[in-house]
N, C-alpha and C positions, 0 to 999 in steps of 0.2 A: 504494500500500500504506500501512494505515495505522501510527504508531507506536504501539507502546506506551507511557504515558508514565505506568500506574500502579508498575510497582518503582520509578519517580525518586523519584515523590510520597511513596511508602511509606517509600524513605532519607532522603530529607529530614526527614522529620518524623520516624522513629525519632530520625537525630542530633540535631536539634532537642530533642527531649526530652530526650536523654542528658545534655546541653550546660548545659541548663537546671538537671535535678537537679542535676546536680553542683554546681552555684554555688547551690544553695540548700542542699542538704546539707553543702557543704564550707566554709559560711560560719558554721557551730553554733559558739559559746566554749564552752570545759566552764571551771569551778571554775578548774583548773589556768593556763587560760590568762590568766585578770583579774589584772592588777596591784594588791596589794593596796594601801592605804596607810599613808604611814609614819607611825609612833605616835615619840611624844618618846623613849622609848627606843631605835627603831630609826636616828634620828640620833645619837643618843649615839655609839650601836654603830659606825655605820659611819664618822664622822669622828675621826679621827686627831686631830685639834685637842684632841678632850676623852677621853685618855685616860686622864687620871689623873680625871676628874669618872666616865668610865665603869669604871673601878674601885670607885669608893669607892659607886655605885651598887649595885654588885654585892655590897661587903662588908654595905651597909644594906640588901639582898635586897628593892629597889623597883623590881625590875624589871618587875613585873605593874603595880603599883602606877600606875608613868609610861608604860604604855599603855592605862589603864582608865580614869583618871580625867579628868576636865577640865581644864585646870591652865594658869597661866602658869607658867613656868622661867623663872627669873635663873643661865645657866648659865655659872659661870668657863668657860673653854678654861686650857691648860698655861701660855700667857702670864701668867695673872690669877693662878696657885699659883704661877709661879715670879715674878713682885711681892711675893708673900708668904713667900718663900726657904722654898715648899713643892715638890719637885722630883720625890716619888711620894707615893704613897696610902698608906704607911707610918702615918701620923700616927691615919690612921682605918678603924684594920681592925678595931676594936671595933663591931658592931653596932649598938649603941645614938649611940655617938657620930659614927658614918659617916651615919644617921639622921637626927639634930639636925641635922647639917653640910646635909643634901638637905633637910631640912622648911624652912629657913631662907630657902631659895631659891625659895621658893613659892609661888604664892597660887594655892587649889586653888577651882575653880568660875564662874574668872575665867579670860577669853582677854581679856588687855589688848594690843590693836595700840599699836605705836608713837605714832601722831599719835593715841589716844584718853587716852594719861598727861597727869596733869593735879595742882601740886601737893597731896600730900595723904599719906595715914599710911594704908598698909596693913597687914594682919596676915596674915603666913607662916601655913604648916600648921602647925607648934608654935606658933601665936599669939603672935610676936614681931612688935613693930613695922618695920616695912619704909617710912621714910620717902623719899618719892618726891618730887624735885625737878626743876626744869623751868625749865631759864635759855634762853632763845629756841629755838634747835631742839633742846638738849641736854637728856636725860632720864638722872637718876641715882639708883641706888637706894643707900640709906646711902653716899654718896658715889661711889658704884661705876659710874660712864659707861656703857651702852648702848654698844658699837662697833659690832655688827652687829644690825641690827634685823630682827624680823618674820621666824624660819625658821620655817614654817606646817608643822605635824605633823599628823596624824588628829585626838588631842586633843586639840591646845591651840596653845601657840606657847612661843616660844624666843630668848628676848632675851640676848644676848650679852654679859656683865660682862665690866671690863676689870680689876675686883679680890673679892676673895671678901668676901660680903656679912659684915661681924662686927658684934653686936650683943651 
C-alpha cells in the first residue's frame, strides 16, 4: 500500500512559510524604536555633574539653541563654579546675563577634538577672545584645563573646564 506523503509536504511548507514571515515581518523598526542621538543639551540634561551649567542654560532659554547648532562647548561641571565660590545659578537668572555666561563658552561652527587644539586665539559666540594654550598634552582655554576630553554629542563636542572661562 502506498503512502500518502502529500498532507506532510503541504505542513511542511505551510510552516515553512509561517516561520519565514514572521522573521521578516517581525524584524520592521518603526520611528519609535531608533535610538535617537544625543545633542549637547541632552548631556547637559542628563549628567548631574553640570547642574548648575544646566540651569543657567535654561534661564538663557538655549536650549534649542545647543541642539541645532554646531558648536564646541567649554562646559564648567559644579566642580569649576564651586572654584569660583559659585554654589547655584543664583548669580544668572537674568537672561541676558545667563546668555553672555553660555556665548562665552563657545565657538559655534567648530567641533575642535582634543588632539586637533593647537596654540592660538579663538572667538566665542559673543566674539570674545578665547585664548587657547597647549603645554605638551595639556590644552587650556583662558587658563581653564580640559579634564575630560572629547564627550561627542549629535552637534558638536564637549570639552570639560576645570574653571569658568572669565574674560
Amino acid at each position: 500500500m502506498k503512502k500518502n506523503r502529500f498532507a506532510g509536504r503541504c505542513v511542511r511548507f505551510f510552516l515553512g512559510v509561517v516561520v519565514f514571515s514572521t522573521a521578516v515581518f517581525s524584524c520592521k523598526e518603526s520611528a519609535d524604536d531608533l535610538l535617537k542621538p544625543k545633542t549637547i543639551t541632552d548631556v547637559i540634561i542628563e549628567n548631574e555633574q553640570f547642574s548648575i551649567l544646566r540651569e543657567i542654560v535654561s534661564y538663557a532659554k538655549m536650549n534649542d539653541a545647543l541642539r541645532t547648532e554646531e558648536l564646541t562647548l567649554f562646559a564648567p561641571d559644579n566642580n569649576a563654579f564651586g572654584k569660583a565660590n559659585i554654589f547655584s545659578s543664583s548669580k544668572y537668572t537674568n537672561k541676558d546675563t545667563a546668555q553672555a555666561f553660555i556665548e562665552n563658552h563657545i565657538i559655534v561652527k567648530k567641533v575642535i577634538k582634543y588632539v586637533d587644539f593647537k596654540a592660538s586665539v579663538e572667538k566665542s559666540k559673543n566674539k570674545k577672545d578665547l585664548s587657547i594654550t597647549k603645554i605638551d598634552s595639556i590644552v587650556a582655554i583662558n587658563k581653564s584645563d580640559i579634564v575630560i576630553r572629547d564627550v561627542h554629542a549629535d552637534n558638536g563636542i564637549i570639552q570639560v573646564i576645570d574653571s569658568l572661562v572669565v574674560k
